[in-house]
Phi, psi and omega in degrees: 000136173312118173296173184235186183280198182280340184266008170269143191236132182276120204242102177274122185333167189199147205293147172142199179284154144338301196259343169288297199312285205284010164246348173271329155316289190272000188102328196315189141270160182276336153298317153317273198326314185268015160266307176303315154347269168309352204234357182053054182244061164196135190244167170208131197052020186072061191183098184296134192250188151239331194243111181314353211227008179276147211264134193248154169289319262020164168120328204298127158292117225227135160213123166241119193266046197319126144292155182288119194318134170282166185294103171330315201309150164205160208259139169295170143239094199301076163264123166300130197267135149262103156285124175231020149183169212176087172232176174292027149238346176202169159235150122326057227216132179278069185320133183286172182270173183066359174257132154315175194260278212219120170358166186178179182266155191082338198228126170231322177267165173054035177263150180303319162325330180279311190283332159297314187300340181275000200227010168170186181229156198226141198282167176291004172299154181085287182020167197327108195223072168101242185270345202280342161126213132290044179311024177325107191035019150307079159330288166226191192187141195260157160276165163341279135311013176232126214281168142136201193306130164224144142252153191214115168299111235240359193228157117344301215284311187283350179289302171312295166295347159296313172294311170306319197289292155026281193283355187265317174109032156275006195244147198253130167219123174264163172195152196237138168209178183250119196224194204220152182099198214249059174296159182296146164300125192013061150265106177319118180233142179219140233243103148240095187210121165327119179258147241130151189331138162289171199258340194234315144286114215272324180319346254219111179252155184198135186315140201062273151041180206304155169026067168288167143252145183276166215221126205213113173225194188203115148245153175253117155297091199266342175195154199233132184224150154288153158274359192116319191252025179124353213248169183240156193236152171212145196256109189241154141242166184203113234212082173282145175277320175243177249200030155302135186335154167015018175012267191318300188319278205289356164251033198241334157280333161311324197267005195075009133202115189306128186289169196287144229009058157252136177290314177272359160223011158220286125177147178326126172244155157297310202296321188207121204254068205193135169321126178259090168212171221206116172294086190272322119249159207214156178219135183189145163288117183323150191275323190261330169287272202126330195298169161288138171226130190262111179257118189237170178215110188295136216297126197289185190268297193306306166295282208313304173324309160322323212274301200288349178291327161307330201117321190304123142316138160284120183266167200264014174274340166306335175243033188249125171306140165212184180248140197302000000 
């Protein structure tokens, strides 16, 4: 076997996936585990592999080389917050569009993280976990450019549970987008198709593509406009059941309409200079009550422009809570 450095630890393989093997092995999490991977600190015979998914016979020489942790520090910030609840187990908060959710590689300021840490301290669930960043008491996560309802766990204890309903699917999420194609009038469409990595832009998740999961999402069409150019525009709602990389996005490009100004699965508008899509409501059981908590984040300035810019009336069935 290639020797490796002195911090590398030597594994002989056991039948399975790669990245399953070397995490039941070193401990890791298996999300770790496929950062390293992928990132070429796993050797399988003195032969550096990327793909988490290759598959071993066992028995096969496995040396893994963890990177050296990246720097915890993350600096508070004093930035303004729209709270829009808040008690001593989580806050609320209506994320603006262009802010990250959480550290990340490349980005260490001006994450809702950097701006909760300046206004309170968050527990250490999560934390660093591989490629995925920083995470204090980050529960779920909007991309970027996508505005509305986030929650944050202020506790360990609220974290977990929080985290439990999430993955149990107790939790209710609406999201409002501007999307492009020849919708029906409130005729319902419901999308089930699995998602997974692209194969060739990695930046890039697409129905199928590598290690998919399934993926459920239900749109509603709430007003329907021309664009100017020949095309029809519809104000969707949109109410995924499971919580996949860019969900909404891609199957709304699966479907033949992208929402209006994604650069990535679609394409750049003048009307709005940003993806239009929008965290609207969010429904979840208090971690410590159980009751419901009804979270709402009113429909941003930048979409209702966009709509009216259109032509479009906002209609008032767009801001009435409904149910998966």
């Amino acid at each position: 076997m290639t020797e490796g450095p002195a911090s590398a630890l030597p594994f002989a393989a056991t039948p399975g996936r790669l990245d399953a093997v070397v995490a039941s092995l070193s401990g890791a999490s298996r999300s770790q585990v496929a950062g390293w991977i992928e990132g070429g600190h796993v050797q399988v015979d003195g032969q550096t592999v990327t793909k988490p998914s290759l598959k071993l016979r066992g028995g096969e020489a496995l040396l893994v080389s963890p990177p050296p942790p990246p720097d915890a520090t993350v600096r508070p910030e004093q930035v303004p917050l729209d709270v829009l609840y808040e008690d001593e187990h989580l806050i609320a908060i209506n994320k603006p569009p262009g802010m990250v959710t959480h550290p990340a590689p490349g980005v260490s300021t001006g994450t809702l993280v950097n701006a909760l840490l300046g206004r309170m301290s968050l527990p250490q669930q999560g934390g660093f976990d591989g490629p995925d960043g920083y995470r204090p008491g980050i529960v779920h996560r909007l991309d970027r450019d996508t505005s509305g309802v986030i929650v944050v766990a202020k506790t360990v204890a609220a974290h977990a549970r929080l985290a439990e309903a999430f993955k149990a699917r107790e939790t209710q999420k609406v999201y409002l987008a501007i999307a492009a194609g020849g919708w029906r009038a409130e005729e319902a469409v419901r999308v089930d198709a699995p998602i997974g990595r692209h194969p060739v832009q990695r930046q890039r998740m697409t129905v199928g593509g590598a290690n998919a999961r399934e993926a459920q999402t239900l749109f509603t069409p709430l007003a329907r406009c021309p664009d100017g150019h020949g095309r029809t525009l519809a104000l969707v709602r949109a109410q995924p059941r499971t919580g996949r990389t860019h969900q909404i996005r891609v199957h709304l490009a699966h479907l033949g309409s992208p929402i209006l100004g994604d650069p990535v699965y679609g394409r750049e508008s003048a009307l709005i200079g940003r993806h239009a899509l929008h965290a609207h409501f969010l429904t979840l059981p208090h971690p410590v009550t159980g009751e419901a908590l009804h979270l709402h984040a009113p429909a941003p300035e930048d979409l209702l422009s966009a709509w009216i810019s259109l032509g479009g009336q906002w209609p008032a069935q767009a801001e009435a809570p409904t149910q998966n």
